[in-house]
VEXSE-183832 format. One record per atom (N, C-alpha, C): residue in one letter; atom name; z, x, y negated. Coordinates in Angstrom, 2 decimals, decimal comma. Atoms other than C-alpha are relative to their C-alpha. Layout:
// residues N
A/CA/Z/X/Y
...
***
This chain:
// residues 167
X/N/0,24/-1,15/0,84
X/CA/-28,80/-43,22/-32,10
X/C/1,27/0,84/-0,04
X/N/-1,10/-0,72/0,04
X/CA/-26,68/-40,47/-31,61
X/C/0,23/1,10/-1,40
X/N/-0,28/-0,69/0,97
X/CA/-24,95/-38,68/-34,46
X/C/0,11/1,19/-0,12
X/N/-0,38/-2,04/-0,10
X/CA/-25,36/-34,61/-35,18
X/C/1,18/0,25/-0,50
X/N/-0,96/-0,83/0,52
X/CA/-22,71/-32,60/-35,97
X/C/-0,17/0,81/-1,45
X/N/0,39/-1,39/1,62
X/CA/-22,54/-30,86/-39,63
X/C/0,19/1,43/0,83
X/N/-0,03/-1,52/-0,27
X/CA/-23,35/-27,40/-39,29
X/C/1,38/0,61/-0,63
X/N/-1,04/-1,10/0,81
X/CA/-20,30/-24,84/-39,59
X/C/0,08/0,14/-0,55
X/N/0,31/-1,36/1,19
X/CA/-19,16/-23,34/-42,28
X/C/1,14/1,31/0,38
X/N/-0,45/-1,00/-0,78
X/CA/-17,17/-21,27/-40,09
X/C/-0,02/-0,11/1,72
X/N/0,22/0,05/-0,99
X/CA/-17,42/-21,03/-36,68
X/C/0,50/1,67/1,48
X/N/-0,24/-0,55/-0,37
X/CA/-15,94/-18,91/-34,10
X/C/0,18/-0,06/1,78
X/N/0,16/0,07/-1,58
X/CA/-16,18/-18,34/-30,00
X/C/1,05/0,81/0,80
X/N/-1,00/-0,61/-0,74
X/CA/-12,94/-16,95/-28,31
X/C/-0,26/0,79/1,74
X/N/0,32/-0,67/-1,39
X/CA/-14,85/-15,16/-25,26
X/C/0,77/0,95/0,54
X/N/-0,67/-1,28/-0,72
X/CA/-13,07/-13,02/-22,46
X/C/-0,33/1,04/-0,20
X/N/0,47/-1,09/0,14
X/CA/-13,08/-9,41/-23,44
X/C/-0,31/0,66/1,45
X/N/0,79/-0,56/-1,14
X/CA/-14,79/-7,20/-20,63
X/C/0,81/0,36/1,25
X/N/-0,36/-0,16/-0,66
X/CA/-12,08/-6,00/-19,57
X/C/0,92/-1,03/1,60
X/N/-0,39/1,41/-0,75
X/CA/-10,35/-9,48/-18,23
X/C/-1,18/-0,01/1,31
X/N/0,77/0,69/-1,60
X/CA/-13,77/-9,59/-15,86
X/C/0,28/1,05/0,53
X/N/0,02/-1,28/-0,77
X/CA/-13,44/-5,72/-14,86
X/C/1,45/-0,05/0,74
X/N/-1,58/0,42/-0,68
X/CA/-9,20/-6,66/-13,75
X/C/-0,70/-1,01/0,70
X/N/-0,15/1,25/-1,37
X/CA/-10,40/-10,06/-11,92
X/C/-1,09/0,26/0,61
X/N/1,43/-0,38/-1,28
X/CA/-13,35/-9,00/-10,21
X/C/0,47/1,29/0,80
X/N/-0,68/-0,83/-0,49
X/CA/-11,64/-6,09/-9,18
X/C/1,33/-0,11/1,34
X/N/-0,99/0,70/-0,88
X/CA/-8,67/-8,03/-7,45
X/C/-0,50/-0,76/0,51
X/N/0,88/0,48/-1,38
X/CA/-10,42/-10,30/-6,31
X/C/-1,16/0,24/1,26
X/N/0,67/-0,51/-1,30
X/CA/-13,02/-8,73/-4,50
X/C/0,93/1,07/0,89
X/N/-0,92/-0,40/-1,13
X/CA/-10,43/-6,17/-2,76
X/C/0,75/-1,08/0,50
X/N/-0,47/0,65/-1,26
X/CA/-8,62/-8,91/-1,63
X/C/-0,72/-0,86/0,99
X/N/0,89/0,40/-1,04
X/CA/-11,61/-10,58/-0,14
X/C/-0,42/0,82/0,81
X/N/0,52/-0,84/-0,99
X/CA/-13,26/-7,62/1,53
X/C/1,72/0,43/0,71
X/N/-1,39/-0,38/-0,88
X/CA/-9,07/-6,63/2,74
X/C/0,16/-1,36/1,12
X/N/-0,14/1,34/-0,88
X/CA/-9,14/-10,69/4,61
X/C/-1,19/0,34/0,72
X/N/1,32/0,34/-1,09
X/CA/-12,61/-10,93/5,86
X/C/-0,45/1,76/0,26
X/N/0,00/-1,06/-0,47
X/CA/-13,21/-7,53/6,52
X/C/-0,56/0,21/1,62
X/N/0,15/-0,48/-1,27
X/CA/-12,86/-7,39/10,06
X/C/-0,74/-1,64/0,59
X/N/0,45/1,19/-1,10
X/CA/-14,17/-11,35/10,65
X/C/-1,61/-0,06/-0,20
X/N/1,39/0,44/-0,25
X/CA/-17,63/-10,41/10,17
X/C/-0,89/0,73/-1,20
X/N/0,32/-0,25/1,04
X/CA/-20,41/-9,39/7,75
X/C/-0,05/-1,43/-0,83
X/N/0,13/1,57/0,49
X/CA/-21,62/-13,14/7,50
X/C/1,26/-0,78/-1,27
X/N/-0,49/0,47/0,72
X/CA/-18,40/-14,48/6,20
X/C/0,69/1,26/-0,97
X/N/-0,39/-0,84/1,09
X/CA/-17,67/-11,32/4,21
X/C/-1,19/-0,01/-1,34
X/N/0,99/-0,12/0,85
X/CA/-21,09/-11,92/2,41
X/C/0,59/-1,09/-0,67
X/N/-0,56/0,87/0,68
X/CA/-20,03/-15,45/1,57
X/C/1,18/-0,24/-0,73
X/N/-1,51/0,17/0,76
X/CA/-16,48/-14,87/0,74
X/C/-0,14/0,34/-1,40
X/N/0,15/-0,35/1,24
X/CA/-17,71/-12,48/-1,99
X/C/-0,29/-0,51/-1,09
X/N/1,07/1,05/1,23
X/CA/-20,29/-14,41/-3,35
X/C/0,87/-1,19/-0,40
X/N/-0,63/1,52/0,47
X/CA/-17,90/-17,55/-3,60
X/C/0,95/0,64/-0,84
X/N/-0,98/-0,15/0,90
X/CA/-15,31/-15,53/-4,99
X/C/-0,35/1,02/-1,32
X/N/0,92/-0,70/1,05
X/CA/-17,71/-13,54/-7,67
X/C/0,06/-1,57/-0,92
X/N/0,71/1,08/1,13
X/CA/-18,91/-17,32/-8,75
X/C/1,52/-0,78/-0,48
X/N/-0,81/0,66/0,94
X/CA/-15,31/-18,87/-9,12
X/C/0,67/1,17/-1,10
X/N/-0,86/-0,47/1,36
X/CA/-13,93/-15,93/-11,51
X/C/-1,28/0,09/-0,60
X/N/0,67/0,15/0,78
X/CA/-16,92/-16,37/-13,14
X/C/0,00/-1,08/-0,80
X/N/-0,36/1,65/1,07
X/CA/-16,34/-20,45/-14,02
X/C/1,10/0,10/-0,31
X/N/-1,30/-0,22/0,63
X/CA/-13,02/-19,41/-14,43
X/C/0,13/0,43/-1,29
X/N/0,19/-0,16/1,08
X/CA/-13,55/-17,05/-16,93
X/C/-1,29/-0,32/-1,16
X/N/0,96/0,51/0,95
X/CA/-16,57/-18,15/-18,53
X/C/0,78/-1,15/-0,67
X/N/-0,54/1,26/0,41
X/CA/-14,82/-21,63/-18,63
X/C/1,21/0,44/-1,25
X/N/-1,42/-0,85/0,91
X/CA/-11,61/-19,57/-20,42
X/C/-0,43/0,08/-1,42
X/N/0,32/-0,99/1,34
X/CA/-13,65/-17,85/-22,91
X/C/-1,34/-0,73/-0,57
X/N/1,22/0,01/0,65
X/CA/-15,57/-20,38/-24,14
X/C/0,50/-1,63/-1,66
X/N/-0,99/0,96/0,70
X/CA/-12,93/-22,45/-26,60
X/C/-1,15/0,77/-1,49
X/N/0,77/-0,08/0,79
X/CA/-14,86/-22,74/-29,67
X/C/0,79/-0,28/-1,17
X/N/-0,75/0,65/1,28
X/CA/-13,17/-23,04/-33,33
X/C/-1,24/-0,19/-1,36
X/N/0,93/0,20/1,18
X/CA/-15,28/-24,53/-36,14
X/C/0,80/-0,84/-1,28
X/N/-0,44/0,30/1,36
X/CA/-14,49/-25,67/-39,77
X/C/-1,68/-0,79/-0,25
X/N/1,43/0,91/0,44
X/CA/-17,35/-28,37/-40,65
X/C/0,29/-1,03/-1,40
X/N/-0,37/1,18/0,62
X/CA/-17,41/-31,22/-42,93
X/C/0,60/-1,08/0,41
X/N/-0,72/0,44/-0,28
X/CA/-15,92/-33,00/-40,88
X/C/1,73/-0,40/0,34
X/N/-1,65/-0,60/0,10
X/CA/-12,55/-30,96/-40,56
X/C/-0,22/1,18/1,06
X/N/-0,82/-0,88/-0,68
X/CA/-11,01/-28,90/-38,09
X/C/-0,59/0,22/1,41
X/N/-0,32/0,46/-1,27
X/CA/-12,55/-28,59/-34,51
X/C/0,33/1,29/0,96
X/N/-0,17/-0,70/-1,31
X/CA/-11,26/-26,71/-31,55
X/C/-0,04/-0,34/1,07
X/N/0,30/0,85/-0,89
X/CA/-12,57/-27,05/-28,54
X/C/-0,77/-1,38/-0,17
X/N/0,18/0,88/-0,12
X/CA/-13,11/-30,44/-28,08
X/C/0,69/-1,27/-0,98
X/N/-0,75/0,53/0,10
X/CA/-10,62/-31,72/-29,93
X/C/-0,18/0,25/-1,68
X/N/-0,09/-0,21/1,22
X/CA/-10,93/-32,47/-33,86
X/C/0,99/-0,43/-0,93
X/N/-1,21/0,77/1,06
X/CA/-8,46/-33,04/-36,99
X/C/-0,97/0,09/-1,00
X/N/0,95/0,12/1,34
X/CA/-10,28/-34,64/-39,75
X/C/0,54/0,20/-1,17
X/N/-0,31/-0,58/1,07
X/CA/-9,91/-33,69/-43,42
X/C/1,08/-0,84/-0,18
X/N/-0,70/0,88/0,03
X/CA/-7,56/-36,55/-43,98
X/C/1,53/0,34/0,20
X/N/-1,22/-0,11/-0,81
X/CA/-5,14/-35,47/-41,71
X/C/0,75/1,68/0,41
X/N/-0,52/-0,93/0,04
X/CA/-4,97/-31,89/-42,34
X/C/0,78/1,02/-1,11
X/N/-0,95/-0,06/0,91
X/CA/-2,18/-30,74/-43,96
X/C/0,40/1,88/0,11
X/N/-0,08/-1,75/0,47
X/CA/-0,60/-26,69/-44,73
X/C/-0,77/0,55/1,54
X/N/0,44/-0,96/-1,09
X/CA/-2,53/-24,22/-43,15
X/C/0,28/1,47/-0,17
X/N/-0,46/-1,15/0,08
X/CA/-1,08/-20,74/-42,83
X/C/0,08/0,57/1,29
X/N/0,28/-0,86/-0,77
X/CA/-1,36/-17,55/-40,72
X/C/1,63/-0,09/0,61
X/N/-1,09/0,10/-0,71
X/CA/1,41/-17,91/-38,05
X/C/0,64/1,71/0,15
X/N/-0,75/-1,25/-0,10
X/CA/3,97/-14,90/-37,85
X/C/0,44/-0,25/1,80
X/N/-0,69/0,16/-1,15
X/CA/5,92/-14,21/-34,25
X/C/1,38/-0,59/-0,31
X/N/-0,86/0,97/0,28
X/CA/8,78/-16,06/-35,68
X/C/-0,33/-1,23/0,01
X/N/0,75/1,92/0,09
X/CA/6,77/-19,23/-36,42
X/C/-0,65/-0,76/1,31
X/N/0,02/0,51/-2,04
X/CA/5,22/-18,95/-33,02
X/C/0,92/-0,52/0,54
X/N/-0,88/0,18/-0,95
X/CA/8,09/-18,70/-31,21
X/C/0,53/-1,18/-0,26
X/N/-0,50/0,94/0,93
X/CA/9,55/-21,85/-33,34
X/C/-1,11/-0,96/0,79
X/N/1,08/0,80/-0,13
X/CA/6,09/-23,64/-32,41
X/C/-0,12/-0,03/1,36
X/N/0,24/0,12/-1,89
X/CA/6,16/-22,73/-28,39
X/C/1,35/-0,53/0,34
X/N/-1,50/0,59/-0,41
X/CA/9,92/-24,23/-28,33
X/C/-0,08/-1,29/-0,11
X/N/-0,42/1,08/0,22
X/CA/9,01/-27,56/-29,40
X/C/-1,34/-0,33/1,10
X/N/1,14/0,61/-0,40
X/CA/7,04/-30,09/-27,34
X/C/-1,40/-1,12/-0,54
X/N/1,36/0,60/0,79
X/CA/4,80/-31,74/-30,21
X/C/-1,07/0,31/-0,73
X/N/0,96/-0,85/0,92
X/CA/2,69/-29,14/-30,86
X/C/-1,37/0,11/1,01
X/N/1,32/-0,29/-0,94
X/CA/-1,15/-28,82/-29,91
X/C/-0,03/1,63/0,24
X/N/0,74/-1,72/-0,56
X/CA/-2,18/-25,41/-28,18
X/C/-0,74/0,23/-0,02
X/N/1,60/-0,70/-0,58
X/CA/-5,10/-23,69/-27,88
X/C/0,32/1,71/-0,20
X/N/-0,56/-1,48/-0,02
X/CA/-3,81/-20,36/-27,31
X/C/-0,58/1,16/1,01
X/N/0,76/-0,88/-0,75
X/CA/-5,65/-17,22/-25,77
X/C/0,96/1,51/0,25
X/N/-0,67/-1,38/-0,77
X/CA/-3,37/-14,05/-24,37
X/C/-0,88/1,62/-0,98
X/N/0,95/-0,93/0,16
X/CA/-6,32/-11,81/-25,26
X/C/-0,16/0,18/-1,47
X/N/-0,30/0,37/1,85
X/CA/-6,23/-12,99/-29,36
X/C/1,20/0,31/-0,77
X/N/-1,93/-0,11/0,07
X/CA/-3,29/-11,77/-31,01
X/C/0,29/-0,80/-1,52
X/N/0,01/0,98/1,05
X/CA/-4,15/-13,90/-34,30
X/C/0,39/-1,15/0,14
X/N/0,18/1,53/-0,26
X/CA/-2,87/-17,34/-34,77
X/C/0,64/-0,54/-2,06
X/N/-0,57/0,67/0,66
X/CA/-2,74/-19,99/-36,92
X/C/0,22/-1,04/-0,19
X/N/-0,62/0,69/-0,16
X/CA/-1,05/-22,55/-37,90
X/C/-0,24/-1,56/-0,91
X/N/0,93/1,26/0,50
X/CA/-2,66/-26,08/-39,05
X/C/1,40/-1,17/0,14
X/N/-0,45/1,35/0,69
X/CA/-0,19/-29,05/-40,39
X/C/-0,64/-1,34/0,32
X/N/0,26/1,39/-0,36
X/CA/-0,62/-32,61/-38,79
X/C/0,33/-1,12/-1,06
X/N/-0,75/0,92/1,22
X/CA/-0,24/-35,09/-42,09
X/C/-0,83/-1,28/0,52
X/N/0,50/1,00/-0,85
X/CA/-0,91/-38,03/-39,60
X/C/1,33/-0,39/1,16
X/N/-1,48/0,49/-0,83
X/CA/2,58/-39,78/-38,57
X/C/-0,50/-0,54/1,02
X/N/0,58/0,44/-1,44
X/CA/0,54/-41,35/-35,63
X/C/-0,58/0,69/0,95
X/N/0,17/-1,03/-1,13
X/CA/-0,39/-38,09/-34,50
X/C/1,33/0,14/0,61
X/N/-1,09/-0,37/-0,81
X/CA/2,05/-37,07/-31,36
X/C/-0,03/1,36/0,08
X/N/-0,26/-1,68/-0,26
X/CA/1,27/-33,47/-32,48
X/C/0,85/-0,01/-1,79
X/N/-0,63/-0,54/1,51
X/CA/3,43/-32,24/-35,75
X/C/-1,16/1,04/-0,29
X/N/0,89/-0,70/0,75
X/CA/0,97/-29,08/-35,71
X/C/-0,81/0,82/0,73
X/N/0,88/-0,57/-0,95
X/CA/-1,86/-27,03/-34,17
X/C/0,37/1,17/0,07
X/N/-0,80/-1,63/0,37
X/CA/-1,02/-23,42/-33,50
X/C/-1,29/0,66/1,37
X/N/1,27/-0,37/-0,63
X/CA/-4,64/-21,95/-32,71
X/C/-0,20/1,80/-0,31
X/N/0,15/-1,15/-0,54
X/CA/-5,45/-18,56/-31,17
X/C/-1,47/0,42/-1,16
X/N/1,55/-0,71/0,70
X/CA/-8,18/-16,33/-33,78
X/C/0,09/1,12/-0,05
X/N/-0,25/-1,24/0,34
X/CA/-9,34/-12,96/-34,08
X/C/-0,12/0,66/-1,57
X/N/0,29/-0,56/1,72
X/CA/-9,69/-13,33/-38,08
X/C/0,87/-1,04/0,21
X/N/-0,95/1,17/0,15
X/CA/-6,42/-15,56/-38,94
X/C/-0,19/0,00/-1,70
X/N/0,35/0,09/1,77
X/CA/-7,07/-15,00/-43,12
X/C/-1,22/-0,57/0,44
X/N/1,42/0,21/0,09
X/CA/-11,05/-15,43/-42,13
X/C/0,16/-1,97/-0,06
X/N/-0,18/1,35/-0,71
X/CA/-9,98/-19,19/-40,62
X/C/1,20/-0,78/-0,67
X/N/-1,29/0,81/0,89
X/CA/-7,01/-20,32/-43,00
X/C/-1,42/-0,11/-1,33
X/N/0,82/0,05/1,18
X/CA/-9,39/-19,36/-46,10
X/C/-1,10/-0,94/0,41
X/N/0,91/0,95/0,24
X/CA/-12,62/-21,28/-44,60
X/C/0,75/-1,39/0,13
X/N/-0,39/1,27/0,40
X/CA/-10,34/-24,04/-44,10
X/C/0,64/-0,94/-1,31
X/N/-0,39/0,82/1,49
X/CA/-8,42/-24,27/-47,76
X/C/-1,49/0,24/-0,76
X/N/1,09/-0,22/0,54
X/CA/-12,16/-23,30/-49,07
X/C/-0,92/-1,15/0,22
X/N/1,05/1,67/0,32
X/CA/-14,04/-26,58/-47,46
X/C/0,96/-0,98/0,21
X/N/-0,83/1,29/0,04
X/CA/-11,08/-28,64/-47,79
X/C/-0,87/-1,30/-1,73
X/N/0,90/0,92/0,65
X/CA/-12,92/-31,89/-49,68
X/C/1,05/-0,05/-1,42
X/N/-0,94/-0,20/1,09
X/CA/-11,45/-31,91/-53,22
X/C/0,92/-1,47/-0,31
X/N/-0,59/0,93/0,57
X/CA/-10,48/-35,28/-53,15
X/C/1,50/-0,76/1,53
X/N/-1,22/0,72/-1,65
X/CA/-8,21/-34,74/-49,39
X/C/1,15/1,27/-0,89
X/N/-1,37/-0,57/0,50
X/CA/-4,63/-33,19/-51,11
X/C/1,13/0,85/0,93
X/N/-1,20/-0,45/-0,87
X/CA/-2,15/-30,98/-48,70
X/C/0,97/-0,84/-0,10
X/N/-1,05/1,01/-0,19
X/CA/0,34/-33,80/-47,12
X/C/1,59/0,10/0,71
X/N/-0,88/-0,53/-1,27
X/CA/2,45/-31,92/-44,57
X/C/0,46/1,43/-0,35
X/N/-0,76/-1,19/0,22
X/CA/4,92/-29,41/-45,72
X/C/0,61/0,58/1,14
X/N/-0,50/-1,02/-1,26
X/CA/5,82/-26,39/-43,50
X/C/1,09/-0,68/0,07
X/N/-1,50/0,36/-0,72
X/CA/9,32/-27,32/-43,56
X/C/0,16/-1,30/0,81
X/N/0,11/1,31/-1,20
X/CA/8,62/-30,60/-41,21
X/C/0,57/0,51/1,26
X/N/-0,01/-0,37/-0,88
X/CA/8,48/-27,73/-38,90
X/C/1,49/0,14/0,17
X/N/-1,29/-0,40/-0,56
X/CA/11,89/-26,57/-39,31
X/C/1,10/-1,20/-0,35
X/N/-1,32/0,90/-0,33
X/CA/13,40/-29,47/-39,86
X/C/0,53/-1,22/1,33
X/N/-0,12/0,85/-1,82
X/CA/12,90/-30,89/-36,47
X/C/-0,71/-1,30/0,19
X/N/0,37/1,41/0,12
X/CA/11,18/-33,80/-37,76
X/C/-1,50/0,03/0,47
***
């Protein structure tokens, strides 16, 4: 018997904006029709088509990181932090970033295309991450549903300053 998932109570889908496919479909098909060009129609039909379908799993695959807030906790992607173990959550500045891409015990999930992030507290000494530092296009929308279904009886464990104190 397999177990469902609680429904969201926030939920969010980080998809490639349009333009990302209109730049890689663009480069990539001139540089396929500039190679095969002259070796044929045959392998100029196939080149296309193969190289249409990988920036398509490419970016589909890219733009399809998922962030949800459940009863369960925290998930992105694939990857969840349960209520237990989640500790300050606050809207990351470009100072705090930069602080958070210098060290190597931090989880990523970071998107180019998102210019929101924030910043989720590991209060789980057996985690090998100190803290999550996740890509959104609402960073208030996604701090608030998380101190909003935080369970009343899980307490904030993990003070920002962990971050700067190197620990």
């Amino acid at each position: 018997m397999s177990r469902s998932r609680p429904t969201p109570n926030y939920s969010e889908r980080l998809s490639v904006p349009a333009a990302y496919w209109v730049i890689a479909l663009f480069f990539g098909l001139s540089f396929v029709t500039a190679v095969t060009f002259m070796l044929g129609e045959l392998i100029l039909l196939v080149s296309t088509i193969g190289t249409i379908a990988v920036i398509a799993w490419t970016l589909l695959a890219w733009g399809s990181l998922r962030i949800e807030v459940d009863a369960d906790g925290v998930r992105v992607g694939r990857s969840l932090l349960e209520w237990p173990y989640i500790g300050t959550v606050t809207v990351a500045d470009r100072a705090m970033r930069a602080r958070v891409l210098a060290r190597e015990d931090a989880f990523l999930a970071l998107r180019p295309y998102v210019t929101g992030l924030v910043l989720v507290g590991v209060a789980d000494d057996a985690d090998p991450h100190l803290c999550w530092l996740v890509s959104t296009r609402d960073s208030e929308s996604l701090v608030r549903a998380i101190e909003d279904n935080r369970p009343s009886g899980v307490a904030e464990t993990t003070e920002r300053s962990r971050l700067d104190s190197g620990g």
